[in-house]
MIKEZA-764820 format. One record per residue (C-alpha): residue number from 1; residue in three letters; x, y, z. Coordinates in steps of 0.05 Angstrom, whole numbers, always signed. Each point is the difference from the previous one (the first is absolute). Example, Ala and Ser with C-alpha at 12.3 -4.5 7.8 and 13.67 -1.06 7.14 Angstrom:
2
<node pos="1" code="Ala" east="+246" north="-90" up="+156"/>
<node pos="2" code="Ser" east="+27" north="+69" up="-13"/>
This chain:
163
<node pos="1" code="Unk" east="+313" north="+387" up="-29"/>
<node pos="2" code="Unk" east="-3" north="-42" up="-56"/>
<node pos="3" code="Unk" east="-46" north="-73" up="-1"/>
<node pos="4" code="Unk" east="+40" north="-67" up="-4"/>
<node pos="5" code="Unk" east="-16" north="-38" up="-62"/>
<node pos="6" code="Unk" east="-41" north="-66" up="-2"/>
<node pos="7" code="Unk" east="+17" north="-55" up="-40"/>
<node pos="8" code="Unk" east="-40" north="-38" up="-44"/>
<node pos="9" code="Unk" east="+19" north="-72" up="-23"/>
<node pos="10" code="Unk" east="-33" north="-9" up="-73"/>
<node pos="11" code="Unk" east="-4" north="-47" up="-39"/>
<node pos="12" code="Unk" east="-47" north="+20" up="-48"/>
<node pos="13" code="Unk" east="-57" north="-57" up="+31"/>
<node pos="14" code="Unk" east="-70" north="+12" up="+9"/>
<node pos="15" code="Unk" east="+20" north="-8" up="+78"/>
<node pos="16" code="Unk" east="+61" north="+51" up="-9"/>
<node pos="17" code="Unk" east="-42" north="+54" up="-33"/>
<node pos="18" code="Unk" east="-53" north="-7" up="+54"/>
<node pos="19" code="Unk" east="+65" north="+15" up="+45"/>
<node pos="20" code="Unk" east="+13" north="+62" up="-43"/>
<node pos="21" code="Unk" east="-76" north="+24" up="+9"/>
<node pos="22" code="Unk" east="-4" north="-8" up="+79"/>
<node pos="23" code="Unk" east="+62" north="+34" up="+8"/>
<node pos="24" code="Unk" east="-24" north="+63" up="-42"/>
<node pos="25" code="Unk" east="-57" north="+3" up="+41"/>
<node pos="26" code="Unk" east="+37" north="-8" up="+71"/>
<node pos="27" code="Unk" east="+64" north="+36" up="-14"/>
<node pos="28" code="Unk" east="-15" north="+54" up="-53"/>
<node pos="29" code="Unk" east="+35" north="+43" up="-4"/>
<node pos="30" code="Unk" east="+61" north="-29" up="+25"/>
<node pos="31" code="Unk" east="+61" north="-12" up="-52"/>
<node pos="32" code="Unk" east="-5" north="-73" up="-20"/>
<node pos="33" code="Unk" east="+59" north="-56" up="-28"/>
<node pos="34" code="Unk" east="-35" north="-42" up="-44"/>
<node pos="35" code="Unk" east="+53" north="-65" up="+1"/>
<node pos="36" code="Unk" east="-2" north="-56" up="-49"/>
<node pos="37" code="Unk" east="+54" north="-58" up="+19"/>
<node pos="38" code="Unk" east="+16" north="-43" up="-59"/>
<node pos="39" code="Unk" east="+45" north="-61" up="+2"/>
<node pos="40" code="Unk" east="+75" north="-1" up="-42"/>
<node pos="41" code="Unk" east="+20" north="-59" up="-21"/>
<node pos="42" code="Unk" east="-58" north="-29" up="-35"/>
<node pos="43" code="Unk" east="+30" north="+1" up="-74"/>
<node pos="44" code="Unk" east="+59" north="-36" up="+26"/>
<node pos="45" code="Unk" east="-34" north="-68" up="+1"/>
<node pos="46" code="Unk" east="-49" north="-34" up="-45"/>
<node pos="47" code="Unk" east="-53" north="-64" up="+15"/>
<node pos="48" code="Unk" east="+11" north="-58" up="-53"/>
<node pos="49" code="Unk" east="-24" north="-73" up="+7"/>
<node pos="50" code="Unk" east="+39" north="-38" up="+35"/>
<node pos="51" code="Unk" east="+39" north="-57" up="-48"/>
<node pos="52" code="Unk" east="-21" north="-55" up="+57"/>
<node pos="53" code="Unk" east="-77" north="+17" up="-2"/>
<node pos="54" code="Unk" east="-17" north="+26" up="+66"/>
<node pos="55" code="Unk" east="-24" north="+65" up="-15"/>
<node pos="56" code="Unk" east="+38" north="+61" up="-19"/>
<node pos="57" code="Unk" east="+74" north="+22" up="+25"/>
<node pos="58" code="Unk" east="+42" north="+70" up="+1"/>
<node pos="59" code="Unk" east="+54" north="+9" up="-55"/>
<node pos="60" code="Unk" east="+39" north="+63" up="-6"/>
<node pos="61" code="Unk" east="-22" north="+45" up="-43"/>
<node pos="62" code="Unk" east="+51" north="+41" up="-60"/>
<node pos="63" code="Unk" east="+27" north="+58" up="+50"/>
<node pos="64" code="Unk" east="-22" north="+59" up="-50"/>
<node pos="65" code="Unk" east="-71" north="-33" up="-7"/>
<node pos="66" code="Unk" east="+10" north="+4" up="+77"/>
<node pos="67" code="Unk" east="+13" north="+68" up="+16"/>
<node pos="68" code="Unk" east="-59" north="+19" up="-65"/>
<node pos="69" code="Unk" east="-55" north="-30" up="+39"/>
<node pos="70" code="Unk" east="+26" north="+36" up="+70"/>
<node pos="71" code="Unk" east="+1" north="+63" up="-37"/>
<node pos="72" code="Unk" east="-69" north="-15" up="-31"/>
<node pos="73" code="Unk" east="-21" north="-17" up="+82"/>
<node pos="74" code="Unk" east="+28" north="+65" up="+27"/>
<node pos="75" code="Unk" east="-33" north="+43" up="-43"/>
<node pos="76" code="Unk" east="-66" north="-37" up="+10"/>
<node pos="77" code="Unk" east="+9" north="+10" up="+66"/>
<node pos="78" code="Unk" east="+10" north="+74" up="-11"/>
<node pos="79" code="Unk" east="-63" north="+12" up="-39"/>
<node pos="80" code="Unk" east="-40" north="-40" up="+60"/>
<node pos="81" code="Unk" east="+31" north="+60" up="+53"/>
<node pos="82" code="Unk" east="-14" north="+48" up="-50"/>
<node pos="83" code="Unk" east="-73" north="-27" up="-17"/>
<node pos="84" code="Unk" east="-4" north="-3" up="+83"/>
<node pos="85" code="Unk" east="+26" north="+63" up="+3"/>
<node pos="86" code="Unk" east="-52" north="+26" up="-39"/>
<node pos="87" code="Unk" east="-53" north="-34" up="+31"/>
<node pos="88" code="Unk" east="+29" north="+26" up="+68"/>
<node pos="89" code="Unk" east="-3" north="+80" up="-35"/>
<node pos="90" code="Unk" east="-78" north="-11" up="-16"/>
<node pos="91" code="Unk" east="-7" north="-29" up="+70"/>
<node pos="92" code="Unk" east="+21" north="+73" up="+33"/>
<node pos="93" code="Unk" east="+66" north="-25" up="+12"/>
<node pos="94" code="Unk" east="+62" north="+34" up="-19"/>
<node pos="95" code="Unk" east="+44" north="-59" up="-31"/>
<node pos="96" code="Unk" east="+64" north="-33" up="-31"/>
<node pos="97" code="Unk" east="+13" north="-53" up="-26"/>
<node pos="98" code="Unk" east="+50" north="-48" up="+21"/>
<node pos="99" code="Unk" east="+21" north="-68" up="-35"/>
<node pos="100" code="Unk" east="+51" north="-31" up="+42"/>
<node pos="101" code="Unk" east="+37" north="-74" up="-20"/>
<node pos="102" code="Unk" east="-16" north="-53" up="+63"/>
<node pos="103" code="Unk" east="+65" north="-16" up="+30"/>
<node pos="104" code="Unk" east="-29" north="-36" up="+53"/>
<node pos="105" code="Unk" east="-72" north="-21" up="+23"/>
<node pos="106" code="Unk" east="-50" north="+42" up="-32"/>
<node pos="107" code="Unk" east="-22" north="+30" up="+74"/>
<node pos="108" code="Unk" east="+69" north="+7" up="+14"/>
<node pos="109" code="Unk" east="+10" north="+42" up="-63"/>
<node pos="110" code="Unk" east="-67" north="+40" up="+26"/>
<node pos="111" code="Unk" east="+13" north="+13" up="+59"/>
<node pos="112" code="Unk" east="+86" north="+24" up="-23"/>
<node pos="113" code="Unk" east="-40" north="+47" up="-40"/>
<node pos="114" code="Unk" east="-48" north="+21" up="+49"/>
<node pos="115" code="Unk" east="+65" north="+17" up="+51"/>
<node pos="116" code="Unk" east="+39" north="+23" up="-67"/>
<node pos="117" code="Unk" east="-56" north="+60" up="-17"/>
<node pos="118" code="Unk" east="-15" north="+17" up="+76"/>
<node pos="119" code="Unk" east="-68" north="-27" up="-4"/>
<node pos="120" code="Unk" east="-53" north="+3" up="+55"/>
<node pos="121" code="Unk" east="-34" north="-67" up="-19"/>
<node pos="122" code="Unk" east="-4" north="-50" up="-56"/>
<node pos="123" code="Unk" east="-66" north="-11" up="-37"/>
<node pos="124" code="Unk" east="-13" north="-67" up="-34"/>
<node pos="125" code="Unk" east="-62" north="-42" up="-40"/>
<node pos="126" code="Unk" east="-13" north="-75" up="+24"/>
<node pos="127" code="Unk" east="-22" north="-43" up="-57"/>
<node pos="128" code="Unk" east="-38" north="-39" up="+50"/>
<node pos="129" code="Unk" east="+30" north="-61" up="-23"/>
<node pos="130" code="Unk" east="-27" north="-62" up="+48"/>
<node pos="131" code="Unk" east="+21" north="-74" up="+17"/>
<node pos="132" code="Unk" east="+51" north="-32" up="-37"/>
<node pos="133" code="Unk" east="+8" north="+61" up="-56"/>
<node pos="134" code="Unk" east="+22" north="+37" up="+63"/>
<node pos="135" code="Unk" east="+63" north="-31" up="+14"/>
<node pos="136" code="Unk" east="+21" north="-19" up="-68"/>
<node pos="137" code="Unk" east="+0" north="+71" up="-23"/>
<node pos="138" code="Unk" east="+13" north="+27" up="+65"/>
<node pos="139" code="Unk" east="-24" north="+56" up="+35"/>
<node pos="140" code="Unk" east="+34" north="+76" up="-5"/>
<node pos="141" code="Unk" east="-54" north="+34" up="+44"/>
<node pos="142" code="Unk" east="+15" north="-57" up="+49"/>
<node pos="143" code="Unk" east="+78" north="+0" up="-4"/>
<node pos="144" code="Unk" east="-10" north="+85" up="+2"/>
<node pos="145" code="Unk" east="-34" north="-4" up="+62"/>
<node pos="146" code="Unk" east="+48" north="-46" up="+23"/>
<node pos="147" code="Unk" east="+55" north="+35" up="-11"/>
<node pos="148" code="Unk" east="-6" north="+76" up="+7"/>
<node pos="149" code="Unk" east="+15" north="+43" up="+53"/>
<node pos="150" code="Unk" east="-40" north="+47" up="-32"/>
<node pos="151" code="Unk" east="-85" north="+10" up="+6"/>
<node pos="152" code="Unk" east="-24" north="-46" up="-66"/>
<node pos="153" code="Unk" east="-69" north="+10" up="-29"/>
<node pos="154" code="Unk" east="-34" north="-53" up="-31"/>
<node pos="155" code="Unk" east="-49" north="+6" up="-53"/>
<node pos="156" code="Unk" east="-40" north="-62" up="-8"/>
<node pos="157" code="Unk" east="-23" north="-14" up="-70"/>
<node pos="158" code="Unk" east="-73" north="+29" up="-16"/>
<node pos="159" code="Unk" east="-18" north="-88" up="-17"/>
<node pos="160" code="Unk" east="+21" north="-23" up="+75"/>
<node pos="161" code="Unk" east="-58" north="+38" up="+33"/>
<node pos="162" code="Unk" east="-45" north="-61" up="-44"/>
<node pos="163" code="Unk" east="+30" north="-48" up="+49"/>
């Protein structure tokens, strides 16, 4: 009988690699997704000032320069699973990497991936962000735990136990 895969969110962050390490030492040997989400789209707008003086505004971007800096995103994304990935291997894990274009809400994305691979349980990092930086950046352990119907382990980053 063969031993369902967990899956890793990474993000290459000092909170995400602590995610990586825990999981080696809970779930080694156990085969491993290492998953890095990255956002499309982000080359298709730019930030300029804005012409009446309050700040900066949006303004499409040249299409080609467009898809350039999504390609240039993906495959930074795909070194981050692979550097993960690696991390995971060194960790007793036996891993893959995974870099998968957000669709959706990042969670959402995790936890379609998660269902996708026939994981047993998601593994993520918390930044340990606090107070105001919280909500403006917005929380993926949170929204994971939220959201999945699956067992979610959260590593807290090695800084929060200062608090």
């Amino acid at each position: 009988m063969s031993t369902a895969a967990i899956l890793i969110a990474y993000d290459g962050s000092t909170a995400a690699r602590a995610a990586v390490e825990q999981a080696g030492l809970l779930f080694a040997p156990r085969p491993a997704i290492v998953l890095t989400v990255w956002e499309p789209g982000l080359g298709d707008f730019m930030l300029a000032p804005d012409p009446m003086g309050a700040g900066t505004t949006m303004l499409p971007y040249d299409p080609s320069l467009g898809r350039e800096i999504d390609r240039a995103n993906e495959d930074h994304a795909h070194d981050i699973a692979a550097d993960g990935a690696t991390l995971a291997g060194a960790a007793g894990l036996q891993a893959q990497a995974l870099a998968i274009a957000d669709e959706l809400h990042v969670a959402d994305t995790i936890v379609t991936q998660a269902h996708d691979h026939g994981a047993a349980a998601i593994v993520v990092g918390s930044r340990g962000l606090r107070g105001l930086k919280s909500r403006l950046l917005g929380s993926s352990s949170r929204a994971l735990l939220e959201c999945s119907d699956l067992p979610v382990l959260v590593v807290r980053h090695p800084e929060d136990h200062a608090d």
